[in-house]
C-alpha positions in Angstrom: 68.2 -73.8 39.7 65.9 -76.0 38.0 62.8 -74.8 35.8 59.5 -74.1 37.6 56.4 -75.7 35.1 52.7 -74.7 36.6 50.9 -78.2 36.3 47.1 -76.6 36.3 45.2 -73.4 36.8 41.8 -72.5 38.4 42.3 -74.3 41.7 40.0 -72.6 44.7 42.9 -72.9 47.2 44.9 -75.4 47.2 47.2 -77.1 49.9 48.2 -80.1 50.9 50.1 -81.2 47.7 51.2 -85.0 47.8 53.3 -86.8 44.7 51.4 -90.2 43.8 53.7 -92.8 42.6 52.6 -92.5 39.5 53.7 -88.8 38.7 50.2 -87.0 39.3 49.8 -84.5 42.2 46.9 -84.7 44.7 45.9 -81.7 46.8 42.9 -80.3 48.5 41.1 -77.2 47.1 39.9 -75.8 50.1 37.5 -73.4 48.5 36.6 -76.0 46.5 35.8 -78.4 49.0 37.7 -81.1 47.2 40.1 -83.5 46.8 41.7 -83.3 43.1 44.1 -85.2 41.6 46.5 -83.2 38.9 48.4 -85.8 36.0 51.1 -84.9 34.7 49.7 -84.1 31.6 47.8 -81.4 33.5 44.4 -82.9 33.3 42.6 -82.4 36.7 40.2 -84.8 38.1 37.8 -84.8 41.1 38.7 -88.0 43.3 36.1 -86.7 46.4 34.1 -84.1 47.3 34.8 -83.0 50.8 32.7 -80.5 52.7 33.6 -78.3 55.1 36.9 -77.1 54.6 39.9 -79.8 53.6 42.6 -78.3 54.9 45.5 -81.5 54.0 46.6 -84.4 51.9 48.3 -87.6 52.8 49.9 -90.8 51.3 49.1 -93.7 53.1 50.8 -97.0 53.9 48.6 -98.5 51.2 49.8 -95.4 48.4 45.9 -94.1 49.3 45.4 -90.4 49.6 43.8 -89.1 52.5 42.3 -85.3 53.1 42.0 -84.1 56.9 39.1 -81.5 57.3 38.6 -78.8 59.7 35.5 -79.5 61.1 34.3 -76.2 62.9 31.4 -74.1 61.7 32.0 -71.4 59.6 31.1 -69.0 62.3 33.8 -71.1 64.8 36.2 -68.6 66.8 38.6 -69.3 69.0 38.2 -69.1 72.6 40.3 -66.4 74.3 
């Protein structure tokens, strides 16, 4: 079993982690509302703000990040 090394600290939720090609992490903070990159050095960086809830990250064709966001209201509940 390889060794586990926590890359940062004080993230408001986070999910969604992708691996840029170069060796940093990006992820949505859901609390947060943000997109944040992570280096490998551990230095964070704020690449977007995103309101109302990111809730995923992706690595595009084009090695672009993109967040998907749920867009309901914070009072949305499902319909039964």
């Amino acid at each position: 079993m390889s060794d586990v090394r926590v890359l940062a600290t004080d993230l408001e939720f986070p999910e969604g982690p992708v691996v840029m090609p170069d060796g940093s992490v990006v992820l949505v903070e859901i609390r947060g509302q943000r997109l944040t990159r992570v280096h490998p050095d551990g230095r964070k960086e704020i690449v977007a703000k995103v309101p109302g809830g990111p809730n995923g990250a992706a690595l595009g064709p084009t090695a672009r990040s993109t967040s998907a966001t749920m867009a309901a209201s914070p009072g949305f509940r499902p319909a039964r």
